[in-house]
N, CA, C and O atoms as a GROMACS GRO file, in nm:
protein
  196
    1UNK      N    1  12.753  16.887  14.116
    1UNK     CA    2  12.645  16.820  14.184
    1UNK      C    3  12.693  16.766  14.318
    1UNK      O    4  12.630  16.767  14.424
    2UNK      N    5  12.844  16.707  14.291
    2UNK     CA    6  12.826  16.645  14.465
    2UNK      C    7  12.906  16.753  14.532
    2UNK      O    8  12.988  16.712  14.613
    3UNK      N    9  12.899  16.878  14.516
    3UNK     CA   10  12.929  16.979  14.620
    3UNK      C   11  12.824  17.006  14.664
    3UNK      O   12  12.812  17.020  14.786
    4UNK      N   13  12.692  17.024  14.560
    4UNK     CA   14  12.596  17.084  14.582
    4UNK      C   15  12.526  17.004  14.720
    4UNK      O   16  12.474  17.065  14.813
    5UNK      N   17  12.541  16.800  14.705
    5UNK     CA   18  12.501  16.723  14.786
    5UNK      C   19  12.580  16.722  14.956
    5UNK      O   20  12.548  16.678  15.066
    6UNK      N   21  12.670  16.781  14.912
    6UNK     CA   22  12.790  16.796  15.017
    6UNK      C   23  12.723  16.926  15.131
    6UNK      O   24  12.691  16.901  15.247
    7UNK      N   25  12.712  17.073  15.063
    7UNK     CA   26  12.600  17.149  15.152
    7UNK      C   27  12.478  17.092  15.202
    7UNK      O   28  12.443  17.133  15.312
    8UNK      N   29  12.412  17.014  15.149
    8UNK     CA   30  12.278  16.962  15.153
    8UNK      C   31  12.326  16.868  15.297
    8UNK      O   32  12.267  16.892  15.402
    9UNK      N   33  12.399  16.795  15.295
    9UNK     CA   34  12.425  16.723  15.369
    9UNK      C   35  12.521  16.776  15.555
    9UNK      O   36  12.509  16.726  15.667
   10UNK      N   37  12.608  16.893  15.506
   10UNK     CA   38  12.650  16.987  15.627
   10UNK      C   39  12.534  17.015  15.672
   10UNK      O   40  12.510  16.980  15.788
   11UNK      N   41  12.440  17.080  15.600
   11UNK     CA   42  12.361  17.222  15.679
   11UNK      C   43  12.206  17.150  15.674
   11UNK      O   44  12.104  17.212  15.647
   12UNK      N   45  12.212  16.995  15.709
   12UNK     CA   46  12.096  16.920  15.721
   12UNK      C   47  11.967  16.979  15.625
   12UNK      O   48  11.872  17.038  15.676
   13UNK      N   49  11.975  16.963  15.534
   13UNK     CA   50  11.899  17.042  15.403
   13UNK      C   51  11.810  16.877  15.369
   13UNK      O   52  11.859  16.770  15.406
   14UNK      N   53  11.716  16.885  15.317
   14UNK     CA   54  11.635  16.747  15.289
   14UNK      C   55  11.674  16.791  15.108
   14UNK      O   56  11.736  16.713  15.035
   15UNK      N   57  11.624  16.920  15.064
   15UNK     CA   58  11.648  16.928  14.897
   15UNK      C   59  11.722  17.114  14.899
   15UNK      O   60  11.703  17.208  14.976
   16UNK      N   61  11.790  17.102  14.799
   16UNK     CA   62  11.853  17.256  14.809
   16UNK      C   63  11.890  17.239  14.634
   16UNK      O   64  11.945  17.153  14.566
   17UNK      N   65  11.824  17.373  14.610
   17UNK     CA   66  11.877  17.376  14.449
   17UNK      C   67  11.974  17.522  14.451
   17UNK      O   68  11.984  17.623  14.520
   18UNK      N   69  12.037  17.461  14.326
   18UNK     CA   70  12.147  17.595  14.279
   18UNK      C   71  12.163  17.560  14.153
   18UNK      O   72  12.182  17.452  14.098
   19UNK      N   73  12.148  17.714  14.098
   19UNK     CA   74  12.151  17.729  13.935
   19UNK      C   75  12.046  17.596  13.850
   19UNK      O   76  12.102  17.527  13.765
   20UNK      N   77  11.910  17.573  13.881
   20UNK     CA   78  11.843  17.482  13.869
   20UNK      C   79  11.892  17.335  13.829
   20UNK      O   80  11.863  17.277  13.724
   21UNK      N   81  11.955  17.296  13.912
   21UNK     CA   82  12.041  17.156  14.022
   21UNK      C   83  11.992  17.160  14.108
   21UNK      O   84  12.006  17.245  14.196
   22UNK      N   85  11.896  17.039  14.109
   22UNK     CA   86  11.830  16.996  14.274
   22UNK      C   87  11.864  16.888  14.296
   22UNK      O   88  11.849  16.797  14.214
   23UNK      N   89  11.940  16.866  14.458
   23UNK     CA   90  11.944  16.772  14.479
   23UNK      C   91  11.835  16.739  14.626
   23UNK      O   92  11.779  16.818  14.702
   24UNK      N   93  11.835  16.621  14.625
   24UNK     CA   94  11.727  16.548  14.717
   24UNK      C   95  11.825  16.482  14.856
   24UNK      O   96  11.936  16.455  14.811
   25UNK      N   97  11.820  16.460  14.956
   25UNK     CA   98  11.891  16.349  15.059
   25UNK      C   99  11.782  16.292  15.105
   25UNK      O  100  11.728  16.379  15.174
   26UNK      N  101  11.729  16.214  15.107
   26UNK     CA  102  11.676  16.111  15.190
   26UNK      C  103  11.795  16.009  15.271
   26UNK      O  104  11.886  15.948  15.216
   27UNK      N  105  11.761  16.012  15.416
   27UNK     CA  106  11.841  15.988  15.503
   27UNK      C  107  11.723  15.868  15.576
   27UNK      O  108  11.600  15.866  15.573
   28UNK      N  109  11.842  15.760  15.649
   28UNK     CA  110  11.770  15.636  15.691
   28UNK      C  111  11.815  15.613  15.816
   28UNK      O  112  11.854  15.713  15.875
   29UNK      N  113  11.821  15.497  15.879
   29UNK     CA  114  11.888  15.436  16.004
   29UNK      C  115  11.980  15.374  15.907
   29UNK      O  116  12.086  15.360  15.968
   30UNK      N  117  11.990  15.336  15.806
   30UNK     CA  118  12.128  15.268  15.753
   30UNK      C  119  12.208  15.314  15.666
   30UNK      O  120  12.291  15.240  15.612
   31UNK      N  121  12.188  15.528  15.622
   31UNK     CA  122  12.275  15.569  15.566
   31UNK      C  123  12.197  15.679  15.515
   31UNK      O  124  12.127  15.760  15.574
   32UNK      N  125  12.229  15.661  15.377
   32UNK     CA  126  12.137  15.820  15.321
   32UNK      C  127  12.116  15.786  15.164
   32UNK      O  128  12.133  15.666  15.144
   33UNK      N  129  12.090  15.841  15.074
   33UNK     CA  130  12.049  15.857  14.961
   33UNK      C  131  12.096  15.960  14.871
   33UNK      O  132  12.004  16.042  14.875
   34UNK      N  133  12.163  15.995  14.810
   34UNK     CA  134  12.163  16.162  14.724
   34UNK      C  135  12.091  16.131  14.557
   34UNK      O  136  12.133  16.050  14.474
   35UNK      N  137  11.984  16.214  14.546
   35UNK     CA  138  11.914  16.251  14.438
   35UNK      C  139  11.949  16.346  14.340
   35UNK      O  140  11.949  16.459  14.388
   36UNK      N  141  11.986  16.342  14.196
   36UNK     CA  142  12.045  16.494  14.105
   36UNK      C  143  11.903  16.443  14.043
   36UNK      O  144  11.863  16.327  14.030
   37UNK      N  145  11.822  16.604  13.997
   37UNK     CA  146  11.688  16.572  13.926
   37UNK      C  147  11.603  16.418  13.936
   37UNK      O  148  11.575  16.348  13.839
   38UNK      N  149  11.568  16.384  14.086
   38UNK     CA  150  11.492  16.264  14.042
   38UNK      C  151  11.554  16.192  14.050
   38UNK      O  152  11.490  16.104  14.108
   39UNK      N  153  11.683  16.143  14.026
   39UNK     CA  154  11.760  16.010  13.971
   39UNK      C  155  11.889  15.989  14.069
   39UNK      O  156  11.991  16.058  14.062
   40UNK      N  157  11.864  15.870  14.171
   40UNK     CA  158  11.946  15.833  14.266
   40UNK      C  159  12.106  15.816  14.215
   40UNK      O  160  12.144  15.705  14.177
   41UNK      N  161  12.176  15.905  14.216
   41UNK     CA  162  12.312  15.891  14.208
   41UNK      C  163  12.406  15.874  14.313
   41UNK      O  164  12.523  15.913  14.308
   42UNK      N  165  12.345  15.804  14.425
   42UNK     CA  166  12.514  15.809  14.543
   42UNK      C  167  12.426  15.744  14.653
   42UNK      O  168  12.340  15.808  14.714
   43UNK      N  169  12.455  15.606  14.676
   43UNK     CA  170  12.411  15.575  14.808
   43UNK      C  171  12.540  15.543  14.924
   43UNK      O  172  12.637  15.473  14.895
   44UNK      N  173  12.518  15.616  15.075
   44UNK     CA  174  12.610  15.583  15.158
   44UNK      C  175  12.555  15.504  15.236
   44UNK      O  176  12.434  15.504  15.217
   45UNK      N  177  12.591  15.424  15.327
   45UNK     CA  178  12.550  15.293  15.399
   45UNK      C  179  12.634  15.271  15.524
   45UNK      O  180  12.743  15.227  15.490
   46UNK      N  181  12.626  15.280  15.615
   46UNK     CA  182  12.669  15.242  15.736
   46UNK      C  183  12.719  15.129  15.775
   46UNK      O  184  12.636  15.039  15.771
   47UNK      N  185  12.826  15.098  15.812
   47UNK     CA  186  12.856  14.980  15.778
   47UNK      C  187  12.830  14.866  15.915
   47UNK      O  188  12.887  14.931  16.002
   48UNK      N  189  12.804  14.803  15.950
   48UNK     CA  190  12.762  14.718  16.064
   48UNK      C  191  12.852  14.640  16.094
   48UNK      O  192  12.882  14.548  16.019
   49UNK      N  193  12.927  14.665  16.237
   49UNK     CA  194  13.061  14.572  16.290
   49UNK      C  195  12.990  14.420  16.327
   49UNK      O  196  13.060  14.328  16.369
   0.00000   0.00000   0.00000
């Protein structure tokens, strides 16, 4: 799954499935989101100096 989020995230993909594994990115001004089926597993966050 987090390779799968890892392409999604290179090749600016919003959702990309493989072998029915979808993941989701929702992306913000303060980081991003990664989705496996529906269910938020990985938030990144930007960190503010």
């Amino acid at each position: 799954m987090l390779n799968l989020a890892i392409m999604a995230v290179q090749t600016k993909q919003d959702k990309l499935n493989l072998n029915n594994n979808e993941v989701q990115i929702v992306r913000s001004e303060n980081g991003l989101k990664i989705y496996h089926n529906q269910k938020e597993v990985m938030k990144v966050v930007k960190k503010i100096p």
